[in-house]
HTML snippet that shows the backbone in 3Dmol.js (N, CA, C, O; Angstrom):
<script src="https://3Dmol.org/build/3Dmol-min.js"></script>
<div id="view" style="width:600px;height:400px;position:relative"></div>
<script>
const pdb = `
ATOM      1  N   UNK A   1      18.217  20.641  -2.792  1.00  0.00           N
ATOM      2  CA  UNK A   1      17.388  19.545  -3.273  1.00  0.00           C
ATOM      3  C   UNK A   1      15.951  20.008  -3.367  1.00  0.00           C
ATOM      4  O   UNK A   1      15.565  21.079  -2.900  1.00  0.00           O
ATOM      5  N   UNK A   2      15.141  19.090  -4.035  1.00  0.00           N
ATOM      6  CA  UNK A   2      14.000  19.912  -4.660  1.00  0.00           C
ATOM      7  C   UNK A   2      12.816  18.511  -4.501  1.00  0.00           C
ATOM      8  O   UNK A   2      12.987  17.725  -5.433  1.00  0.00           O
ATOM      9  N   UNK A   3      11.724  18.082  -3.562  1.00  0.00           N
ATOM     10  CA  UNK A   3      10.944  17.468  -3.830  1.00  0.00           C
ATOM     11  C   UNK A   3       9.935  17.183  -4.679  1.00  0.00           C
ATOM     12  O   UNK A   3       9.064  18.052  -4.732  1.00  0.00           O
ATOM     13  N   UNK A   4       9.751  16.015  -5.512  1.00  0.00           N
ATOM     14  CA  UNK A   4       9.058  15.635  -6.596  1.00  0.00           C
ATOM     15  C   UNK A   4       7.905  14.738  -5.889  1.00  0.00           C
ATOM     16  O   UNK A   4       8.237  13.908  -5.043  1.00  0.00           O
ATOM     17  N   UNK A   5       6.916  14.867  -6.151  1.00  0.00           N
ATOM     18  CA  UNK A   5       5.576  13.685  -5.151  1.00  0.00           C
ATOM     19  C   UNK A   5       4.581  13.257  -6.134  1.00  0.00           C
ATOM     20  O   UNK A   5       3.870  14.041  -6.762  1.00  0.00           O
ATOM     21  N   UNK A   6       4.566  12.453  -6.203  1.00  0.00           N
ATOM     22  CA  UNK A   6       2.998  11.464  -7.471  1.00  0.00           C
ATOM     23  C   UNK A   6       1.923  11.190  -6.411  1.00  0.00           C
ATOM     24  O   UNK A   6       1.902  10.423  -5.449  1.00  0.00           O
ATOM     25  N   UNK A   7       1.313  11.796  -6.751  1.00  0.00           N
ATOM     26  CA  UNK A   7      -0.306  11.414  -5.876  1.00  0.00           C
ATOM     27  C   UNK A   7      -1.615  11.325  -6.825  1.00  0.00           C
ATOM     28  O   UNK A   7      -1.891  12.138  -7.708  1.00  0.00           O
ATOM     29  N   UNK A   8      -2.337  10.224  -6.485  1.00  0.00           N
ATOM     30  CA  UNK A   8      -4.168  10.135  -7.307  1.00  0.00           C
ATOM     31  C   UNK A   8      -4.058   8.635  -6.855  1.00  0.00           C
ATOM     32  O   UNK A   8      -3.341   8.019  -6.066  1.00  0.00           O
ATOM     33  N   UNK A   9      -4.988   8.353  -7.625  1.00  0.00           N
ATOM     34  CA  UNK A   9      -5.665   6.888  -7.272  1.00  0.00           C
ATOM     35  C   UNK A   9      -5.340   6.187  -8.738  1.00  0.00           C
ATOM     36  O   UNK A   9      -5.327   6.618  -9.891  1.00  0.00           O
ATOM     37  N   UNK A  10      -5.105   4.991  -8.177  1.00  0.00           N
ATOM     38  CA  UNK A  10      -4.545   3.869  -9.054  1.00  0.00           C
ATOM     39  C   UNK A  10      -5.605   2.805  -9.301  1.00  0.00           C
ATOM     40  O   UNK A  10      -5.807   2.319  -8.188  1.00  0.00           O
ATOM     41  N   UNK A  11      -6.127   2.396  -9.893  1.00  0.00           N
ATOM     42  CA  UNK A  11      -7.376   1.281 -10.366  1.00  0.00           C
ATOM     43  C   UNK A  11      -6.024   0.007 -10.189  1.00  0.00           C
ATOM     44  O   UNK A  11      -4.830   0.279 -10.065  1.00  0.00           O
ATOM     45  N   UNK A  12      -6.438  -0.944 -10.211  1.00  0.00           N
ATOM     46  CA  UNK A  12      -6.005  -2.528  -9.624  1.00  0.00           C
ATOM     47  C   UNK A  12      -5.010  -2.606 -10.586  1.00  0.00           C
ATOM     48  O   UNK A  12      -3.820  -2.645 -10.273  1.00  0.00           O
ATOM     49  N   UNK A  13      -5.392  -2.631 -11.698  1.00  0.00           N
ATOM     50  CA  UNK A  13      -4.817  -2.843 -13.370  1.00  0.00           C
ATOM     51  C   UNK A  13      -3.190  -2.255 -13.463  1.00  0.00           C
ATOM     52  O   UNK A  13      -2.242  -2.860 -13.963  1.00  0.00           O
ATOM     53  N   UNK A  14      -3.170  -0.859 -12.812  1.00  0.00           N
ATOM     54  CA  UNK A  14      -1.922  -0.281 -12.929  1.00  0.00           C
ATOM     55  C   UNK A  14      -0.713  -0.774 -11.662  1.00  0.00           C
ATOM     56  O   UNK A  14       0.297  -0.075 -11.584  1.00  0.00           O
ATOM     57  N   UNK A  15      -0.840  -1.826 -10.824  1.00  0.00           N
ATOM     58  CA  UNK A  15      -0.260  -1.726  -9.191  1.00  0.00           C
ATOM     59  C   UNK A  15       0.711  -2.193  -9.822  1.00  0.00           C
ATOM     60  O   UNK A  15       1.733  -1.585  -9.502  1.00  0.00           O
ATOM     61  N   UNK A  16       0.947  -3.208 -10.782  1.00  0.00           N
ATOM     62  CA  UNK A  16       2.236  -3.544 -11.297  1.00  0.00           C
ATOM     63  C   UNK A  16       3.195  -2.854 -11.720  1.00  0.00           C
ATOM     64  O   UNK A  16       4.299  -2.790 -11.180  1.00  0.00           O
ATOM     65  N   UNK A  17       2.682  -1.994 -13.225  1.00  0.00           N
ATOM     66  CA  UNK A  17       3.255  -0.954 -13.075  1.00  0.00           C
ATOM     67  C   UNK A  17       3.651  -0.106 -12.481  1.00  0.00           C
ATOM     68  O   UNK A  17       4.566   0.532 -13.002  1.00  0.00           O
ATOM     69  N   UNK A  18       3.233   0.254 -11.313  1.00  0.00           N
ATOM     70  CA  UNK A  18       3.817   1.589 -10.731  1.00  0.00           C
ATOM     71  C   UNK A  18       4.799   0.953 -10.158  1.00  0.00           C
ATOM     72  O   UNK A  18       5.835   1.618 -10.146  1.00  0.00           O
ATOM     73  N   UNK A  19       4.902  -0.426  -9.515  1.00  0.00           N
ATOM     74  CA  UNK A  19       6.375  -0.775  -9.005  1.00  0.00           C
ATOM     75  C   UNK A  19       7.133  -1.035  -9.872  1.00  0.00           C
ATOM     76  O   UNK A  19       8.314  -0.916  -9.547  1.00  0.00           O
ATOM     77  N   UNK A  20       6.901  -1.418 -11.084  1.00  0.00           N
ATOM     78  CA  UNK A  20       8.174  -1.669 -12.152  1.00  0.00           C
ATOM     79  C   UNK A  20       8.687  -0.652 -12.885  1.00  0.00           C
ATOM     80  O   UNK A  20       9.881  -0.675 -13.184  1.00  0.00           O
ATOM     81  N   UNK A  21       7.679   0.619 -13.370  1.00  0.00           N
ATOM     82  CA  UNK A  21       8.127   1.685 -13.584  1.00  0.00           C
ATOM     83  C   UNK A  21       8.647   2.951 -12.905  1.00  0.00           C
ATOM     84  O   UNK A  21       9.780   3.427 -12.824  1.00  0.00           O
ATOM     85  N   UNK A  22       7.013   3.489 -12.273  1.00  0.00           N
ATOM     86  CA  UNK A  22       7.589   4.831 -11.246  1.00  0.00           C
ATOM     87  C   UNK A  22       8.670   4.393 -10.037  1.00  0.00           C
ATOM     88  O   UNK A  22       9.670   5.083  -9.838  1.00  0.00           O
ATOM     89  N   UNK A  23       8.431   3.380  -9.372  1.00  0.00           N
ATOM     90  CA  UNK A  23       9.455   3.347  -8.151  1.00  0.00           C
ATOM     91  C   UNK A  23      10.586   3.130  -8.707  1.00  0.00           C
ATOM     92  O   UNK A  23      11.335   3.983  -8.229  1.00  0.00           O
ATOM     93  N   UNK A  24      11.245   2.403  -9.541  1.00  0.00           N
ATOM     94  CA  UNK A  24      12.644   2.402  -9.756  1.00  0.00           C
ATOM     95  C   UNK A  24      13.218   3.992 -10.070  1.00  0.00           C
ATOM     96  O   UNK A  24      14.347   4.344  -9.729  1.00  0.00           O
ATOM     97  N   UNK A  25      12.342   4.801 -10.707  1.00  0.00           N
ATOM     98  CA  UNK A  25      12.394   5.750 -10.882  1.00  0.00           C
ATOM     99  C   UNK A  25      12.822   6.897  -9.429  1.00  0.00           C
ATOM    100  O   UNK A  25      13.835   7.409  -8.953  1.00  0.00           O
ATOM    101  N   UNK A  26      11.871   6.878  -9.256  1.00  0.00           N
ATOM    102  CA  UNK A  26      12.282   7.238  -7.646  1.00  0.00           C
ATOM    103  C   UNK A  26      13.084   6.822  -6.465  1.00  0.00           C
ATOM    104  O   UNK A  26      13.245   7.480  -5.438  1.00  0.00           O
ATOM    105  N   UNK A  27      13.524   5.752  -6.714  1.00  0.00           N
ATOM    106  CA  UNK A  27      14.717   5.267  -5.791  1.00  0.00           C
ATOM    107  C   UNK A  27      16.216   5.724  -6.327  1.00  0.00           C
ATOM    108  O   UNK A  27      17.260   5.221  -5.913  1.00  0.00           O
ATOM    109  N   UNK A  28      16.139   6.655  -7.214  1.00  0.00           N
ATOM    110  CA  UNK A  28      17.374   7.656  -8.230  1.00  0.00           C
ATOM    111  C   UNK A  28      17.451   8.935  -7.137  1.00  0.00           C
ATOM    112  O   UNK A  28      18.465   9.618  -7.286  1.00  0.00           O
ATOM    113  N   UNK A  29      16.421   9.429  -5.914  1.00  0.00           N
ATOM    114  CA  UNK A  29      16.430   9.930  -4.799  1.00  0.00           C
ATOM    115  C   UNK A  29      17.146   9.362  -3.846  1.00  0.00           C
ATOM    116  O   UNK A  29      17.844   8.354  -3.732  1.00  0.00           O
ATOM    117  N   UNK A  30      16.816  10.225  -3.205  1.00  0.00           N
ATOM    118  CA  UNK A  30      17.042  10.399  -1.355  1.00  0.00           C
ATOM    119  C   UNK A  30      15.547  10.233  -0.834  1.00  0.00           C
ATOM    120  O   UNK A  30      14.512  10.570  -1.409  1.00  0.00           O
ATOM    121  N   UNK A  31      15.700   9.644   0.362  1.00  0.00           N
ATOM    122  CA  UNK A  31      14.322   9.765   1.447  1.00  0.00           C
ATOM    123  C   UNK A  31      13.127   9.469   0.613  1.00  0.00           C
ATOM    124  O   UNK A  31      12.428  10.480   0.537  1.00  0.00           O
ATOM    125  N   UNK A  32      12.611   8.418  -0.069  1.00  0.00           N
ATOM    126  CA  UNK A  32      11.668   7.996  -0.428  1.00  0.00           C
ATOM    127  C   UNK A  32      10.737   7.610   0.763  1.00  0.00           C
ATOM    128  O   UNK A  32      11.120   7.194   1.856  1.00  0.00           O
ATOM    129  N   UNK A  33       9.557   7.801   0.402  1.00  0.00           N
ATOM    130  CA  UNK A  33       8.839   7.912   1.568  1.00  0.00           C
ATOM    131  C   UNK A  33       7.680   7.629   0.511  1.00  0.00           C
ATOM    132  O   UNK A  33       7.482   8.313  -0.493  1.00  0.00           O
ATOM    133  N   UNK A  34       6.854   6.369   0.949  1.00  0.00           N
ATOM    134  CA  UNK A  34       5.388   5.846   0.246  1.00  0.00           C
ATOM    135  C   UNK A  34       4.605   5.542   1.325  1.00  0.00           C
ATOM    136  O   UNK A  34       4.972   4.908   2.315  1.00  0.00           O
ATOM    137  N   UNK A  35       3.483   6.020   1.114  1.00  0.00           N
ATOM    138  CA  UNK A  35       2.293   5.448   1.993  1.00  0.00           C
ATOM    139  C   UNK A  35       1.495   4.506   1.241  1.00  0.00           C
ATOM    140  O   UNK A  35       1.794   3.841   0.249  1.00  0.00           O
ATOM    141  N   UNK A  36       0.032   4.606   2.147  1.00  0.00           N
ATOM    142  CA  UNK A  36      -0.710   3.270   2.027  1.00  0.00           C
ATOM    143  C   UNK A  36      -2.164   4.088   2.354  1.00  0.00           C
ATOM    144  O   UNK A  36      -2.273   4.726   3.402  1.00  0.00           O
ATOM    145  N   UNK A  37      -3.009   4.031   1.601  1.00  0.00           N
ATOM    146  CA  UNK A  37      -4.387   3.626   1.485  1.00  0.00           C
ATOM    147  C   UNK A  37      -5.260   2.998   0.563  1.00  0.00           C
ATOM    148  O   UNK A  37      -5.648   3.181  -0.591  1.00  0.00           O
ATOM    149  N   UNK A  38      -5.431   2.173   1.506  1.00  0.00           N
ATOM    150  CA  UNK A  38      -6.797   1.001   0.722  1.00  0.00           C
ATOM    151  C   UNK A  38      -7.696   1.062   1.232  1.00  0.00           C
ATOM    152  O   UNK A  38      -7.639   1.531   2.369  1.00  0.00           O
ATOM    153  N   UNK A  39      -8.689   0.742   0.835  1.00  0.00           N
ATOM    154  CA  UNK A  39     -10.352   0.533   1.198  1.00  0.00           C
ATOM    155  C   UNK A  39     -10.899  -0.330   0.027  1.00  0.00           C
ATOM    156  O   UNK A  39     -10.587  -0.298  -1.163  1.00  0.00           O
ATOM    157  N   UNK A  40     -11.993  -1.280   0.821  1.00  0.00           N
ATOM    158  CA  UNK A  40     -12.602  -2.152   0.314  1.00  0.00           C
ATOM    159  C   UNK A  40     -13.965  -2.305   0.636  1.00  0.00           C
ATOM    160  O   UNK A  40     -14.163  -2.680   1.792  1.00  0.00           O
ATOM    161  N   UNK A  41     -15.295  -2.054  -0.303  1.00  0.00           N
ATOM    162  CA  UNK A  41     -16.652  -2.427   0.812  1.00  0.00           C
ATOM    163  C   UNK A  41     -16.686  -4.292   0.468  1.00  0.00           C
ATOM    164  O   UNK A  41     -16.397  -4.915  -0.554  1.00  0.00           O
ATOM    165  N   UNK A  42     -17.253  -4.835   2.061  1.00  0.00           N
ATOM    166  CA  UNK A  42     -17.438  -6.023   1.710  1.00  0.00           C
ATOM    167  C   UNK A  42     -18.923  -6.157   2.369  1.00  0.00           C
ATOM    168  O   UNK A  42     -19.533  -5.090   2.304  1.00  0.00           O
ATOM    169  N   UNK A  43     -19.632  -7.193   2.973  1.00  0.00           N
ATOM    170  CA  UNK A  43     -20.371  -7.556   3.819  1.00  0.00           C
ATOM    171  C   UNK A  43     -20.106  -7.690   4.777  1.00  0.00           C
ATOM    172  O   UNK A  43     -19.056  -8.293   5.002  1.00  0.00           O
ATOM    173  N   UNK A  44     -20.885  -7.218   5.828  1.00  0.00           N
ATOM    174  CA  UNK A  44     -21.085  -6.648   7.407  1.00  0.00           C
ATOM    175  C   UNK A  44     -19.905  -7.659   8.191  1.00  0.00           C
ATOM    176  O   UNK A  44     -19.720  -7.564   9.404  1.00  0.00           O
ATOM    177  N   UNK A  45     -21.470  -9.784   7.775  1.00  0.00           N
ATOM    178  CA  UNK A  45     -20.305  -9.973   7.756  1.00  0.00           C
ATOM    179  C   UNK A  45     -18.669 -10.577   8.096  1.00  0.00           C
ATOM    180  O   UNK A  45     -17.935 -10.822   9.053  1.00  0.00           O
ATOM    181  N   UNK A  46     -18.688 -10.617   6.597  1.00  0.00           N
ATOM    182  CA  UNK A  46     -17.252 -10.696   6.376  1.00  0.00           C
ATOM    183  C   UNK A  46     -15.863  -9.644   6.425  1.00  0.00           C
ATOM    184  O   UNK A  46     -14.753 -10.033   6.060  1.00  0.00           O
ATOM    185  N   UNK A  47     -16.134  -8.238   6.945  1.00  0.00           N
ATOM    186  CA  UNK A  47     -15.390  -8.248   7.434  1.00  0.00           C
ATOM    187  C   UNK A  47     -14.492  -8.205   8.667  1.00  0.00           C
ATOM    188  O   UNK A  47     -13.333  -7.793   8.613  1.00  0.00           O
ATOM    189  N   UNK A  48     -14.923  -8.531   9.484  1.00  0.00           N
ATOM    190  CA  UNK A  48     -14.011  -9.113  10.528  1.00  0.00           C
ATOM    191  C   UNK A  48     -13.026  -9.964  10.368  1.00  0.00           C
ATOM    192  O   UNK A  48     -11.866  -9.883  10.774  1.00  0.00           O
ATOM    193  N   UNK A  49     -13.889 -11.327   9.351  1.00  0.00           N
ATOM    194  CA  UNK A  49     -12.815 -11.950   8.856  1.00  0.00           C
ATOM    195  C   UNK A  49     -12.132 -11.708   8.162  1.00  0.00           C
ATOM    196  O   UNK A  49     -11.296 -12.611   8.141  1.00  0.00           O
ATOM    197  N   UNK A  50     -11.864 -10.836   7.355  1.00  0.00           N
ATOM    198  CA  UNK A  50     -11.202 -10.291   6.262  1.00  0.00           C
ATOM    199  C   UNK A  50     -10.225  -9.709   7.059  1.00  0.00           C
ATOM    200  O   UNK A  50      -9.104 -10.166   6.835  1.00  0.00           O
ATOM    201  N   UNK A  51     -10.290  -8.690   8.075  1.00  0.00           N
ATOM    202  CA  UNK A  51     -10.069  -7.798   8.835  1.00  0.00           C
ATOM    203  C   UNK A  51      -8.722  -8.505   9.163  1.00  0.00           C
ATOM    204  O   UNK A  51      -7.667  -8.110   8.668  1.00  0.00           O
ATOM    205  N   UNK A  52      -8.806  -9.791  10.197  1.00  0.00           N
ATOM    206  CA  UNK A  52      -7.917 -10.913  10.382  1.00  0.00           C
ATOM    207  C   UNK A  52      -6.902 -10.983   9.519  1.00  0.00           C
ATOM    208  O   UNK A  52      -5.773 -10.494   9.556  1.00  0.00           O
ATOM    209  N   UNK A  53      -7.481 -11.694   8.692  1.00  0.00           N
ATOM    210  CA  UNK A  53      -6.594 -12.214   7.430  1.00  0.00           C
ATOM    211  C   UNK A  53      -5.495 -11.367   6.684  1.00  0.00           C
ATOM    212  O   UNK A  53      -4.564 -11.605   5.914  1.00  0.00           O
ATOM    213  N   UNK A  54      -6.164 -10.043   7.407  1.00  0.00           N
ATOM    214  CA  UNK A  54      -5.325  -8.836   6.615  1.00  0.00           C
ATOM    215  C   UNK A  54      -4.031  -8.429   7.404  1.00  0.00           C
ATOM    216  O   UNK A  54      -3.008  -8.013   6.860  1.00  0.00           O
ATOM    217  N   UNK A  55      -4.264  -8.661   9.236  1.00  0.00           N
ATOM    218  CA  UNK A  55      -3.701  -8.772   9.991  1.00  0.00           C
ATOM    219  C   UNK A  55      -2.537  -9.458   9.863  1.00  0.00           C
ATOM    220  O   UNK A  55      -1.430  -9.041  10.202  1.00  0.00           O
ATOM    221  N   UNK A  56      -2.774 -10.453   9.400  1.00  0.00           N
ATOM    222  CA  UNK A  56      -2.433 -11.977   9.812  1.00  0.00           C
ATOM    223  C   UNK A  56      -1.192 -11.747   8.482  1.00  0.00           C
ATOM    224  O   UNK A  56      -0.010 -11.713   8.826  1.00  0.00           O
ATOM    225  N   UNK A  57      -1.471 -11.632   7.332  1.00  0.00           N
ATOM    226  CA  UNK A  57      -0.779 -11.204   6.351  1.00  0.00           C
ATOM    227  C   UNK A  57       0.382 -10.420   6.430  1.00  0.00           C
ATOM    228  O   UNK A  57       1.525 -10.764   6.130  1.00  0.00           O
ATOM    229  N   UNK A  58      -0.101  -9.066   6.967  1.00  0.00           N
ATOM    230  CA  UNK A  58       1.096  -7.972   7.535  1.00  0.00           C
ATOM    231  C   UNK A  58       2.301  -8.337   7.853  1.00  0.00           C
ATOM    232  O   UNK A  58       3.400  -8.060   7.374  1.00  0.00           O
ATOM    233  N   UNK A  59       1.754  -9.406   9.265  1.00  0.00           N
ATOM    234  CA  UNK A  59       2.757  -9.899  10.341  1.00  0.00           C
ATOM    235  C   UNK A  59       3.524 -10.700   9.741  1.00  0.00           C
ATOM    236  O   UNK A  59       4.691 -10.886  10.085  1.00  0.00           O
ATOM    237  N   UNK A  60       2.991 -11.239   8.825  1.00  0.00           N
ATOM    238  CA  UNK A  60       4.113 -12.020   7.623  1.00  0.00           C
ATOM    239  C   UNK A  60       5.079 -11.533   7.136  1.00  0.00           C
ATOM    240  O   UNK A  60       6.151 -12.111   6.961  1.00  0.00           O
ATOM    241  N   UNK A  61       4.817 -10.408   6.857  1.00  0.00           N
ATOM    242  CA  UNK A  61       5.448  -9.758   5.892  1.00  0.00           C
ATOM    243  C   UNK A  61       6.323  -8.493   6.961  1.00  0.00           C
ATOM    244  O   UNK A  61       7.096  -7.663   6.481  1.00  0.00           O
ATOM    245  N   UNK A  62       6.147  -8.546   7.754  1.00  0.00           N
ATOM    246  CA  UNK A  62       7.056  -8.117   8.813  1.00  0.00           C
ATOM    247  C   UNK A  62       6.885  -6.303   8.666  1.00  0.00           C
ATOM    248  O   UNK A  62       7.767  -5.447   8.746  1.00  0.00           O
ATOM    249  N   UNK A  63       5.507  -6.157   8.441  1.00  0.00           N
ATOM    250  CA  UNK A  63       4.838  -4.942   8.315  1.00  0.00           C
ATOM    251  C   UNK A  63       3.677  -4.392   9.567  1.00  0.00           C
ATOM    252  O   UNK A  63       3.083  -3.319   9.668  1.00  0.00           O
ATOM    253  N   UNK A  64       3.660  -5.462  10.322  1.00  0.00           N
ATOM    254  CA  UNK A  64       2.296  -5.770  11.381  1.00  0.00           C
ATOM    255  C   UNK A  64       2.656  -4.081  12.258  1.00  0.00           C
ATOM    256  O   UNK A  64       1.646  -3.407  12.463  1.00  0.00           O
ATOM    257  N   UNK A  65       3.824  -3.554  12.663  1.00  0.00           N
ATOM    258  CA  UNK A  65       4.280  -2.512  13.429  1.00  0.00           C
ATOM    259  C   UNK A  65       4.290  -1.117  12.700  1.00  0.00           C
ATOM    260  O   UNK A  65       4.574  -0.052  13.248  1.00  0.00           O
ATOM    261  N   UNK A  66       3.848  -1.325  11.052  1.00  0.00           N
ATOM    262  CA  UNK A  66       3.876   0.014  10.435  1.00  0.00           C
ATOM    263  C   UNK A  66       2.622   0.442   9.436  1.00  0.00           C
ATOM    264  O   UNK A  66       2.440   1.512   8.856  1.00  0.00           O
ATOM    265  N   UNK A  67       1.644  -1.036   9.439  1.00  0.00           N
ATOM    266  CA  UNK A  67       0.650  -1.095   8.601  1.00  0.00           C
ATOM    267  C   UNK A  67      -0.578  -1.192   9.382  1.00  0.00           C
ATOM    268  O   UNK A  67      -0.463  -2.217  10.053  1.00  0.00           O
ATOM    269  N   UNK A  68      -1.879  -0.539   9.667  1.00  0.00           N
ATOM    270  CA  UNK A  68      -2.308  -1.031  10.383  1.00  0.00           C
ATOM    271  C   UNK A  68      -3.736  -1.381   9.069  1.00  0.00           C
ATOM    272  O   UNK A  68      -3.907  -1.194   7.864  1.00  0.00           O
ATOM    273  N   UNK A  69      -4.639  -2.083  10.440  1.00  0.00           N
ATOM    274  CA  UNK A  69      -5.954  -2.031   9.248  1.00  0.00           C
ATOM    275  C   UNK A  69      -6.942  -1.901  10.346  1.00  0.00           C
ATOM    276  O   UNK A  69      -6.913  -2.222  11.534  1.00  0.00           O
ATOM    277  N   UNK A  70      -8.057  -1.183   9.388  1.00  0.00           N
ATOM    278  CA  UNK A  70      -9.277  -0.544  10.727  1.00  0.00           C
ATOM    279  C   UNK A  70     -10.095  -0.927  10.243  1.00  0.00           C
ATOM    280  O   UNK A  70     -11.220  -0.782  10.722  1.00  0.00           O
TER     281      UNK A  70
END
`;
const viewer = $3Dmol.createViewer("view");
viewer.addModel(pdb, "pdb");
viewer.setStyle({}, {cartoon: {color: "spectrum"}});
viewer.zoomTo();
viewer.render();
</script>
């Protein structure tokens, strides 16, 4: 077997696409494996609260144990 990997930065515009196109694509594999980085500047501040909310979101989504936010 032979690993294939897509890496760069995605502008907002494309997030749809990449789940409707590239991932179906890649689930034609074994061992898919996706990460996560985001960053956002906000005000001093708001983010704490943001910070929360982002928290708070995760745990929803039953991600709170594999996603963190700093």
């Amino acid at each position: 077997m032979q690993a294939v990997g897509v890496v760069g930065g995605l502008p907002p515009e494309g997030w749809n696409r990449l789940g409707t196109k590239i991932l179906p694509k890649l689930r034609m594999g074994s061992e898919l494996k996706i990460g996560l980085d985001i960053s956002v500047s906000v005000a001093g501040d708001a983010a704490a609260g943001l910070a929360a909310e982002l928290r708070q979101i995760l745990q929803e989504l039953g991600l709170g144990q594999t996603v963190r936010v700093d």
